[in-house]
C-alpha positions as CSV (number, residue, x, y, z in Angstrom):
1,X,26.1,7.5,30.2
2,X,24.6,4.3,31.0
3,X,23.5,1.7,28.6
4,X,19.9,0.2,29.8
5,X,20.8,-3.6,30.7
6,X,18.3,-6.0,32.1
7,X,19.5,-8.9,34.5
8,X,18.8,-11.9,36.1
9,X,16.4,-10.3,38.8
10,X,14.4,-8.8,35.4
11,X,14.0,-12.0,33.8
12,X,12.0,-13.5,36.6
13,X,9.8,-10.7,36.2
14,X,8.3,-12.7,32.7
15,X,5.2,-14.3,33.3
16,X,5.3,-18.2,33.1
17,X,9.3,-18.0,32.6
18,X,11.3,-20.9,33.5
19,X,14.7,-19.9,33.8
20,X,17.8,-23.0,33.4
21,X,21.0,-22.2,34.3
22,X,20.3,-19.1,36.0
23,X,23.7,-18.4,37.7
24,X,25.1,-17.9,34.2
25,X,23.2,-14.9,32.9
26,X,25.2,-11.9,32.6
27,X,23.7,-7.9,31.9
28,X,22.2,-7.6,28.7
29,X,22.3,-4.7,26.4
30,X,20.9,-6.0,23.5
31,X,17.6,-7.8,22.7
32,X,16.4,-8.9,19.3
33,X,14.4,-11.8,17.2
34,X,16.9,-11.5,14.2
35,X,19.9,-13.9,14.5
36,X,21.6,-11.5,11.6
37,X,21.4,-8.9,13.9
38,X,22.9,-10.9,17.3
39,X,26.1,-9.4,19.1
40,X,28.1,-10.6,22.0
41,X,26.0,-10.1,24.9
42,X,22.6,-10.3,23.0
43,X,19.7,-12.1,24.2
44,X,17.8,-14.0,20.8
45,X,14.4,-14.2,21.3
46,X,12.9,-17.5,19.2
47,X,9.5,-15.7,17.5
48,X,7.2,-18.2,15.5
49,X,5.8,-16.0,12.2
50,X,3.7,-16.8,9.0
51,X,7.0,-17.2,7.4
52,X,9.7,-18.2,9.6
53,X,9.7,-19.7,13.2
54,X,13.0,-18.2,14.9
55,X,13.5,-21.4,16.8
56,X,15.2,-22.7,13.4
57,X,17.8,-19.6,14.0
58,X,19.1,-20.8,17.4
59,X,21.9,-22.1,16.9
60,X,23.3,-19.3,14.4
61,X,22.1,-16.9,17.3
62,X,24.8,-18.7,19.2
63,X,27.4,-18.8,16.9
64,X,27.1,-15.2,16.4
65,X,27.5,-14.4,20.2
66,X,24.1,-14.8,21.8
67,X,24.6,-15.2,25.5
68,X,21.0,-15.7,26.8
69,X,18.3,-17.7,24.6
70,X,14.0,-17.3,24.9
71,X,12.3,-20.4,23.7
72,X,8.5,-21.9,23.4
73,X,8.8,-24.1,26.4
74,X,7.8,-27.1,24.5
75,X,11.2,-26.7,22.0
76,X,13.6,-27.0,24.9
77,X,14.6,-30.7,23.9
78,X,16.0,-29.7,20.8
79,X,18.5,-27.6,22.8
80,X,19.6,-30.0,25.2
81,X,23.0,-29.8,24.2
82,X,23.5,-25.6,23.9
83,X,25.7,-24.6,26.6
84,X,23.6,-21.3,27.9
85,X,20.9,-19.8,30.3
86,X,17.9,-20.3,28.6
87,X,14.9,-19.2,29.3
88,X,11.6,-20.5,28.5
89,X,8.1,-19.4,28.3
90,X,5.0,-20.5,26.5
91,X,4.3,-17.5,24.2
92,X,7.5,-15.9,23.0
93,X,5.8,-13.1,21.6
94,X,4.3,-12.2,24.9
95,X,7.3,-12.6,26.7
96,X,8.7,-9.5,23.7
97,X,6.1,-7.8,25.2
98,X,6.9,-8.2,28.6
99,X,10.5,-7.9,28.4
100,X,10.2,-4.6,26.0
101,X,7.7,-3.4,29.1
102,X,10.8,-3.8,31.4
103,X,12.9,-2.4,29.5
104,X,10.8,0.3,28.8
105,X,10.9,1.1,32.8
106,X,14.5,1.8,32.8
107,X,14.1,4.2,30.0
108,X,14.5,8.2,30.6
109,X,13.2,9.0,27.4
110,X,10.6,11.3,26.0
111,X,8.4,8.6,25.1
112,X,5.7,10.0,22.0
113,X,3.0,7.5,20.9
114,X,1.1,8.3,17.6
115,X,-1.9,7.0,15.7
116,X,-4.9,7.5,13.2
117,X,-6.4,6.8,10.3
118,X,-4.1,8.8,8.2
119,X,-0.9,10.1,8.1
120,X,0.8,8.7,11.1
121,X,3.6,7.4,9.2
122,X,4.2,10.6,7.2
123,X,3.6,12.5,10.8
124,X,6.1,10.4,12.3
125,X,8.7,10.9,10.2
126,X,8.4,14.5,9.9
127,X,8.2,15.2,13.3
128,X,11.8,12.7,14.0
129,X,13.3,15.1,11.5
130,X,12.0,18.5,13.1
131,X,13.0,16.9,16.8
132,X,16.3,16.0,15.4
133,X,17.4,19.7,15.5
134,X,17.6,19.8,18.9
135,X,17.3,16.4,20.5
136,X,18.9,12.6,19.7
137,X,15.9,10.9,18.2
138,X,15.0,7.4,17.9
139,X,12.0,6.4,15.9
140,X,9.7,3.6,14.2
141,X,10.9,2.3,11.3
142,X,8.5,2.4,8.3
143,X,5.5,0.7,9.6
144,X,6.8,-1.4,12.2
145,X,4.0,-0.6,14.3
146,X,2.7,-3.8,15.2
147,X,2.2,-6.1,18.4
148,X,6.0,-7.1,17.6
149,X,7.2,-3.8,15.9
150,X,6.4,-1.7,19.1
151,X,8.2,-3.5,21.4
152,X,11.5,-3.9,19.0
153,X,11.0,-0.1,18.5
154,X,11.5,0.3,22.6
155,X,14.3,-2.2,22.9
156,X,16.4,0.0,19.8
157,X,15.9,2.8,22.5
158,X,18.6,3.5,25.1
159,X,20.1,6.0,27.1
160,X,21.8,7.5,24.6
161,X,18.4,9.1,22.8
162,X,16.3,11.7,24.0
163,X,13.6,11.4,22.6
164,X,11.5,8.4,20.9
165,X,8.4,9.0,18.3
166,X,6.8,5.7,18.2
167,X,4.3,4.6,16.0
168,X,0.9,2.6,16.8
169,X,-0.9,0.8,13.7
170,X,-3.9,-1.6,14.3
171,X,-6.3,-3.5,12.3
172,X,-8.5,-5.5,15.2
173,X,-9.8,-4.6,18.4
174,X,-7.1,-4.3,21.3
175,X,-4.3,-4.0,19.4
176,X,-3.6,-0.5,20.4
177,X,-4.1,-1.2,24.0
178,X,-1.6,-3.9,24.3
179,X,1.1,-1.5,22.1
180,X,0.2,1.4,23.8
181,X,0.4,-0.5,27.4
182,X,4.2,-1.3,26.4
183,X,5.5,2.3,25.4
184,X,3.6,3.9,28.0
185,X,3.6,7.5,26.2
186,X,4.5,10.7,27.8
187,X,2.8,12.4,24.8
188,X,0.3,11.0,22.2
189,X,-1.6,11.9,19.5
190,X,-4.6,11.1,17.2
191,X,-4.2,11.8,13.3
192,X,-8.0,11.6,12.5
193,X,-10.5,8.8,12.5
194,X,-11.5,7.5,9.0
195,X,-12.9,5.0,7.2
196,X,-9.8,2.5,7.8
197,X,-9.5,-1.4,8.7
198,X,-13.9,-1.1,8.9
199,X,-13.6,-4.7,7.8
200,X,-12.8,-5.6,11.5
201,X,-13.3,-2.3,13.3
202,X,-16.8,-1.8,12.3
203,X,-17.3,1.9,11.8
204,X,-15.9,5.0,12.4
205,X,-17.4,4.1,16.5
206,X,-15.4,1.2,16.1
207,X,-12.4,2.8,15.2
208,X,-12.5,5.7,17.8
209,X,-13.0,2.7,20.2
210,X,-9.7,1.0,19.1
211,X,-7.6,4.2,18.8
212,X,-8.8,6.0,22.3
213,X,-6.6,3.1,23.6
214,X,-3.4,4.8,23.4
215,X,-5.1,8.2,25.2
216,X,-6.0,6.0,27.9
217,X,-2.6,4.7,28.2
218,X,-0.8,8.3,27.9
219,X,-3.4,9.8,30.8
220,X,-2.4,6.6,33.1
221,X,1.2,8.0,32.6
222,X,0.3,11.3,33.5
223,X,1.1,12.6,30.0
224,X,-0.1,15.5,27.1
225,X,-2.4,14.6,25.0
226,X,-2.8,16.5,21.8
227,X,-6.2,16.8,19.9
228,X,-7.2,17.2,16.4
229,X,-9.6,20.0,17.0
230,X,-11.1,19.9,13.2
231,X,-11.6,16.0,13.3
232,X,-15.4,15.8,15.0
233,X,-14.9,12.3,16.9
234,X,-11.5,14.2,18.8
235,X,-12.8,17.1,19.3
236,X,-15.8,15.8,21.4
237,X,-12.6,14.1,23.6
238,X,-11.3,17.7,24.7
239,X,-13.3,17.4,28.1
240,X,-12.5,13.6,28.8
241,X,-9.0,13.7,29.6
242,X,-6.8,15.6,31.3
243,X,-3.4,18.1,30.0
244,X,-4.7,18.5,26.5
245,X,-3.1,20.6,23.8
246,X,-5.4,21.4,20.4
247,X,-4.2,22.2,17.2
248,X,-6.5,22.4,14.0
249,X,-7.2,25.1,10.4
250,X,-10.4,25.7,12.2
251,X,-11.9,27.2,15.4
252,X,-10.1,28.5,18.6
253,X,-7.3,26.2,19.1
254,X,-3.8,26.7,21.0
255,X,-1.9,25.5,17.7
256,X,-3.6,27.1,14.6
257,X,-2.3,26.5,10.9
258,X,-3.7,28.0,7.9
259,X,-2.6,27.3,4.5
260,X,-1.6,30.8,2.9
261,X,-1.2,29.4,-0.8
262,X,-0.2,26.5,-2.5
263,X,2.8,26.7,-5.0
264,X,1.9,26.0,-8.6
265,X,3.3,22.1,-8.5
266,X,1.1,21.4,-5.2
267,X,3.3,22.4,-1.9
268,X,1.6,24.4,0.4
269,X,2.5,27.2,2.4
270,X,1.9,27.1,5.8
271,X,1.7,29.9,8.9
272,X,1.3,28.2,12.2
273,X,0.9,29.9,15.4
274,X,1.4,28.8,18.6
275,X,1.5,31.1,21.8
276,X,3.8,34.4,20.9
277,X,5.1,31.9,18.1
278,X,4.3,33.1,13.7
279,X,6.0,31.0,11.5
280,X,5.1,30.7,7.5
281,X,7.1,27.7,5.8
282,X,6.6,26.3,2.4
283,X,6.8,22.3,2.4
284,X,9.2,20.6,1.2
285,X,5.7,18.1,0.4
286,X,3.0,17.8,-1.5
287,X,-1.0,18.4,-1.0
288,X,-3.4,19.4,2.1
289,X,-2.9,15.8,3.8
290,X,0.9,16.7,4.2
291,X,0.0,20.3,5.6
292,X,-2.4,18.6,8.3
293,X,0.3,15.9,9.3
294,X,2.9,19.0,9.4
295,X,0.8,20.7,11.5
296,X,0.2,17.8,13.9
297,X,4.2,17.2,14.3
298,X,4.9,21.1,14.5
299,X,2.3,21.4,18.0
300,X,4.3,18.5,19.4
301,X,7.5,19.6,18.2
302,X,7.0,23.8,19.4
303,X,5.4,22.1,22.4
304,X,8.9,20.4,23.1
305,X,10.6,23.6,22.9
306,X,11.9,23.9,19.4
307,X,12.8,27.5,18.2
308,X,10.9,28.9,14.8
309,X,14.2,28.9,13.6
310,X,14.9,25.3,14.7
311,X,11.2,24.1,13.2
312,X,12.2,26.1,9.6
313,X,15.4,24.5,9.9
314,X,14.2,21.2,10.2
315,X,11.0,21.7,7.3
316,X,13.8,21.8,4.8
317,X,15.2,18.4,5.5
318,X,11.7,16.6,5.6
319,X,11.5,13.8,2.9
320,X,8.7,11.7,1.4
321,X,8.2,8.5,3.6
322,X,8.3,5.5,0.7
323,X,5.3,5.3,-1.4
324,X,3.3,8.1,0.4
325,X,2.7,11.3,-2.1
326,X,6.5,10.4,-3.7
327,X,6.4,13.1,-6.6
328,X,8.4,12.5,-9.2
329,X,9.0,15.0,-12.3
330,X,10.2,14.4,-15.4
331,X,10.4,16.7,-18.6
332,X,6.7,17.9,-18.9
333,X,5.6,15.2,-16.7
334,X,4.7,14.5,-13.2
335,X,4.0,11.3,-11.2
336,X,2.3,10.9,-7.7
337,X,3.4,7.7,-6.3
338,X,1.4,7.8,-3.5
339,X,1.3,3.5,-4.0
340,X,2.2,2.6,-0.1
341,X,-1.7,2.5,0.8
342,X,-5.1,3.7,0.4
343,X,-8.2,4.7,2.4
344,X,-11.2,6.5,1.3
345,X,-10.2,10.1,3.2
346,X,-6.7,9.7,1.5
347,X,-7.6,9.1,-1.8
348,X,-10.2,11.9,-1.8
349,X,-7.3,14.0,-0.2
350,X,-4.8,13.3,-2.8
351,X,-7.0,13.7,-6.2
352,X,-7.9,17.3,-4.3
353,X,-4.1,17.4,-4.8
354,X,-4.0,16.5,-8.6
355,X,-6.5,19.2,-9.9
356,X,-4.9,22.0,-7.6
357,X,-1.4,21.4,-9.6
358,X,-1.4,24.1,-12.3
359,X,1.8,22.6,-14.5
360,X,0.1,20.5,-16.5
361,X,-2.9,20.6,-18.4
362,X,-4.3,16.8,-18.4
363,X,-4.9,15.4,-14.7
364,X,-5.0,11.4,-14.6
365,X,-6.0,8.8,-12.1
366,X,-5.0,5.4,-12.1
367,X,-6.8,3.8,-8.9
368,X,-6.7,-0.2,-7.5
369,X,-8.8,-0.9,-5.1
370,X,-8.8,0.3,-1.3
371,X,-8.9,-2.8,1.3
372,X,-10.3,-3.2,4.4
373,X,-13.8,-1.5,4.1
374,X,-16.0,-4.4,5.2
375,X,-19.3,-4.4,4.0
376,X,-19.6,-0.8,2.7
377,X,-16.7,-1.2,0.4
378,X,-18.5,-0.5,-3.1
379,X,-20.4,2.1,-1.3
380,X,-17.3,4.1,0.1
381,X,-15.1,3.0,-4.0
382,X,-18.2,4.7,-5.3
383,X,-18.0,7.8,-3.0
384,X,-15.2,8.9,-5.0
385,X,-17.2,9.9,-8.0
386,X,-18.3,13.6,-6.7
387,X,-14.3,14.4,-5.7
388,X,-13.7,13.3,-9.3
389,X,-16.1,15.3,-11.3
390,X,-15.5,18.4,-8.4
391,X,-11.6,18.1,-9.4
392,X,-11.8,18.1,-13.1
393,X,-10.0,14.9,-13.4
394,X,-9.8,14.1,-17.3
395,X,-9.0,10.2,-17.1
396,X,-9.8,7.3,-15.0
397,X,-7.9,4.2,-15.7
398,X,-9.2,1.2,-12.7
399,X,-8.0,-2.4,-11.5
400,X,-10.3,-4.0,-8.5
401,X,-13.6,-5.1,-8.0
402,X,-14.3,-2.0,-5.9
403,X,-13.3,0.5,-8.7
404,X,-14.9,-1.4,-10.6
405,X,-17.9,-0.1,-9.4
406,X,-16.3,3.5,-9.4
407,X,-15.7,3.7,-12.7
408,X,-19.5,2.0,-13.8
409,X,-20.9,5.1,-11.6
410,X,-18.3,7.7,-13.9
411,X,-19.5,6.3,-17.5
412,X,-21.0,9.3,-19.5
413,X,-19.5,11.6,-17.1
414,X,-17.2,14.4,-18.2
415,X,-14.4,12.2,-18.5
416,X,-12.3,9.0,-20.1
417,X,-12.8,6.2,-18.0
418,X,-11.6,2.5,-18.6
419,X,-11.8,-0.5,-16.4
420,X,-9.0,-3.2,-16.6
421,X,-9.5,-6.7,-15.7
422,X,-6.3,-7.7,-15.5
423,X,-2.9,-6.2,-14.1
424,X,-1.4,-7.5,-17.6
425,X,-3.8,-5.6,-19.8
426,X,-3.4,-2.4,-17.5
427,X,0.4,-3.0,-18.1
428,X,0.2,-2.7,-21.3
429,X,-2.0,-0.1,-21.7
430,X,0.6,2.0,-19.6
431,X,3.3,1.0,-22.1
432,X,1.5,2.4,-25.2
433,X,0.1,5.8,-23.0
434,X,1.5,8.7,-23.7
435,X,1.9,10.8,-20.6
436,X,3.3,14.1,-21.8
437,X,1.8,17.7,-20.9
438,X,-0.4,15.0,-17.7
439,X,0.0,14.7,-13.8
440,X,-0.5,11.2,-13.2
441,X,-1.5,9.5,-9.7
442,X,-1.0,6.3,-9.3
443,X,-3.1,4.7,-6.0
444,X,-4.3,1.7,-4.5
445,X,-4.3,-0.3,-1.2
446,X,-0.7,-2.6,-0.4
447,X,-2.4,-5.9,-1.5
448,X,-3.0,-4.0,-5.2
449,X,0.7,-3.8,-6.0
450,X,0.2,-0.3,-7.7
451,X,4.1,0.2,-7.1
452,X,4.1,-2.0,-10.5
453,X,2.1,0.6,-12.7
454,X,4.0,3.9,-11.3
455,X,7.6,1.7,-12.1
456,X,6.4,1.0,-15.4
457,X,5.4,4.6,-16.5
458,X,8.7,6.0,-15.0
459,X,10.9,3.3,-17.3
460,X,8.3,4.3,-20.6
461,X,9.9,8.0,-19.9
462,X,13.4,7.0,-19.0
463,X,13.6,4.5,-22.2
């Protein structure tokens, strides 16, 4: 089969490039920003970061076999005396951008394109694994769903893959359309529109603004477009585009789940049908969130032609993506790491979680604070009072300013609640808690560090 190469005829193709000694460019079938990851034939692209400016990893781009070097176009002095074509630009993250778009074009590749709210990651991932029983997958890794992680994620594609599940994260307006203008999906789909990133994105308008980008992008290609039929704001988007597919628990949709049961730790069971298709599967997961995202990836994944027997097959290898609902069990003892990030929907979704698991008797919470809520944040920390009490959650322990206010609004309720000012104190307090006969959850937002606390009760009960 062959390999996806771009060439000299390509490279003029970048906007504002300036190309020196042209005549020297050979094919290239590699394309990165990481001079670790440079192998004869590659073409090192110099990105400027917060931490690191790859213009300082030139010259071990060379030595490690680059044969074709993008620069800022106001650096090419330092690199009078390197021997190669270089080319130069004046925004080398652009030019990424351009040349992932190009590469992108020479791609035949089931390109899928997801976003949301919630659960993309966790979607991603378990639709990679249920498309890997039948097709060579590529996919995003972790979160590298940025202006820079898309377009890395297309040039790891080639010829050799089938299929590609691409993830789109944003956090300002536009972000989506410029990521989504680069895969340019054949299929793409929406988890659900939340309360996430409001600090820039407004509202949930706001957000359904920013995310609509990538079903613009999809329709443009002529793709399928698969709908959340139980999330309100998708729904009403049914009659604005064209070659849609609905899934959804709730009304008359073409995919339709229903959770049967949950088992007594928290795994549901799910029936999905879809066409002439019944399938029932128990998850491998934990908690309604992870039936909705295994509903998502299943309609794309039975849409694509995979076999009940193929989907089962593939529900028994899904694993927990880092940090999102990572259960971990010890003797008379259960931990919900669920640490990677938080949102309002999520957090409500995973306490839901805590007081439906039967094994334990005492149900726990330790919560940091949730980010990126603009100027409703105590108002949404604060909405998490009636999910408490509803749940039966017996303690509360808090970190943040926003839980802050949670936990003021829970005093003289029905429960143990404590506020901690300081990630020391809260430390300790974990050190002296005895968590035997309890399901703990452990949840915050990245910048909260809740990783820390969830470490430091799983070393109190191996110690």
């Amino acid at each position: 089969m062959n390999r996806v190469t771009l060439n000299i005829e390509d490279f003029f193709e970048i906007p504002t490039a300036e190309i020196f000694n042209p005549g020297e460019i050979k094919p290239v079938r590699i394309v990165t920003i990481d001079s670790r990851k440079v192998k004869k034939g590659s073409l090192f692209i110099a990105i400027k970061g917060k931490r690191f400016d790859g213009h300082s990893f030139v010259r071990s781009a060379v030595e490690n076999g680059a044969t074709v070097l993008l620069i800022n176009r106001k650096r090419i002095n330092e690199f009078d005396d390197i021997d190669l074509p270089i080319i130069t630009v004046k925004n080398t993250t652009k030019a990424l951008g351009e040349i992932a778009k190009l590469w992108r074009k020479k791609l035949n590749v089931k390109i899928i394109g997801l976003t949301g709210s919630n659960g993309k990651t966790s979607t991603k991932d378990m639709l990679a694994t249920l498309l890997n029983e039948k097709y060579k997958v590529n996919k995003t890794e972790n979160n590298n769903n940025n202006h820079i992680g898309v377009p890395l994620t297309v040039l790891a594609t080639n010829q050799s893959h089938d299929v590609l599940v691409a993830e789109l994260g944003t956090n300002h307006f536009g972000e989506i359309e410029y990521t989504a203008k680069i895969l340019q999906p054949d299929i793409a789909l929406i988890t659900n529109i939340g309360d996430s990133h409001l600090e820039y994105l407004k509202n949930r308008k706001g957000v359904l603004k920013e995310k609509i980008a990538l079903f613009d992008e999809t329709q443009n290609n002529k793709g399928k477009i698969f709908i959340n039929y139980d999330d309100p704001m998708l729904k009403n988007l049914y009659n604005k585009f064209n070659n849609c597919t609905t899934y959804g628990f709730k009304n008359n949709v073409e995919v339709k789940g229903k959770i049967l049961d949950y088992t007594d730790d928290g795994r549901p069971v799910v029936k999905i049908k879809y066409k002439n298709k019944k399938m029932k599967n128990t998850l491998p997961l934990y908690g309604e969130q992870s039936a909705k995202n295994y509903l998502a990836a299943v309609s794309i994944a039975a849409n694509l032609g995979l076999t009940k027997e193929q989907i089962k097959k593939g529900t028994e290898k899904i694993s927990v993506t880092g940090g999102r609902l990572n259960v971990k069990q010890r003797d008379n003892f259960l931990l919900i790491d669920d640490t990677y990030n938080a949102s309002p929907d999520s957090t409500k979704g995973v306490i839901v979680l805590v007081a439906r698991i039967k094994t334990y008797e005492r149900k726990v919470l330790i919560l940091g604070d949730m980010f990126e809520l603009g100027k409703d944040k105590i108002k949404l920390h604060r909405s998490l009072s009636s999910i408490i009490i509803k749940s039966g959650i017996d303690e509360l322990y808090t970190i943040g300013t926003g839980m802050k206010a949670l936990h003021e609004k829970l005093i003289n309720k029905k429960l143990i609640t404590k506020h901690f000012r300081t990630r020391k104190s809260l430390l300790k307090f974990i050190s002296n808690y005895d968590p035997q006969n309890t399901v703990i959850l452990v949840k915050g937002s990245r910048g909260m560090l809740m990783e820390e606390f969830a470490n430091k009760i799983l070393s109190k009960i191996k110690s």
